[in-house]
N, C-alpha and C positions, 0 to 999 in steps of 0.2 A: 539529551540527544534523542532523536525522532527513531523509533523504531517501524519497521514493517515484517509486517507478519505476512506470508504466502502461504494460502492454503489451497491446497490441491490435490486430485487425484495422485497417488504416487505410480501407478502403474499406467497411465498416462504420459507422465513426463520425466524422463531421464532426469538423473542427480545433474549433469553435464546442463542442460534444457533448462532444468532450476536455477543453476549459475550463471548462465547465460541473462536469462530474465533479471535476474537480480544484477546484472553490470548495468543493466535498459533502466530500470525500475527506480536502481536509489537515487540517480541524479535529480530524477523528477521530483521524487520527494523532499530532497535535499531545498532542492527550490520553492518550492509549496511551503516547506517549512517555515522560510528565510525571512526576517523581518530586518531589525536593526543588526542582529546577529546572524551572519549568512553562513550557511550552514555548505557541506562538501559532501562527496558520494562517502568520506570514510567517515561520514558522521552520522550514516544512517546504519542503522544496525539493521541488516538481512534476514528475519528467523523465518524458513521454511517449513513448512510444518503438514505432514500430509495426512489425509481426512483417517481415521478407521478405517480398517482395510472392512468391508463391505457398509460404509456408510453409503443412506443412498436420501434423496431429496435435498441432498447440497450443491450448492453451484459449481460449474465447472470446476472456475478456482475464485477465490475471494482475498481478498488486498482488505487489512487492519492497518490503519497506520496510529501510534501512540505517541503523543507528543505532550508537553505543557502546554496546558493552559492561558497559555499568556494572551490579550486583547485584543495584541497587533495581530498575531498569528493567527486567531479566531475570527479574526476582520478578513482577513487576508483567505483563509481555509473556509466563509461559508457555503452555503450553499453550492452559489455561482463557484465559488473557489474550487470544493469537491467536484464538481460536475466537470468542471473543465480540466481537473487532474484525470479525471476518468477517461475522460478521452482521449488526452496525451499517453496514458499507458497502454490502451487497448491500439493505440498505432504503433508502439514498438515493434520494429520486425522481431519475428520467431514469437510475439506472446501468444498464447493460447487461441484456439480460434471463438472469439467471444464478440460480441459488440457491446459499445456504449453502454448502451441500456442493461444490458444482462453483466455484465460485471458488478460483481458484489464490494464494493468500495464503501469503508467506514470510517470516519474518524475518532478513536480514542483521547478525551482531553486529560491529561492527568492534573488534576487542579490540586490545589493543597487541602480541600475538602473530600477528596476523593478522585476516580474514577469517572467523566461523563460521557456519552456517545453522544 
């Protein structure tokens, strides 16, 4: 199942803020995930996670998403696929004030070799 990671200021964003986000956040990913297997908001695992308290040179907030590896799913999530997730999320009302371009968006492939970004 596709996890997402949120990382973020914690003294910027309320626990309440964080959960919010995260009701906006999984469906998209749910969808971005989705190939032959369609995937739902309760199948994206939420982990929130906030930077060190005086971490500084990190983005506002930054979106990990982990998923397998699978062909269809890396056909579907490149480039063009991340880019245009990026921007479905930074339009959710209440997310962060960020643009496009500055939102730190990755994807994790978990392959049975390993780990790839």
């Amino acid at each position: 199942m596709p996890q997402c990671v949120f990382r973020y200021h914690k003294g910027k964003l309320s626990v309440d803020e964080v959960a919010r986000i995260g009701l906006s956040v999984r469906p998209l990913i749910a969808e971005a995930a989705s190939t032959q297997v369609r995937f739902t908001m309760e199948d994206v695992e939420w982990i929130p996670e906030p930077y060190n308290d005086g971490a500084s040179g990190v983005p506002e907030v930054a979106i990990e998403v982990r998923t397998l590896g699978f062909r269809d799913r890396k056909n579907k999530l490149d480039k063009a696929g991340a880019l245009a997730l990026r921007e479905k999320i930074t339009a959710v009302p209440g997310f962060p004030y960020v643009s496009p371009e500055t939102l730190l968006l990755w994807i994790q492939w978990q392959d049975f070799d390993g780990a790839h970004v």
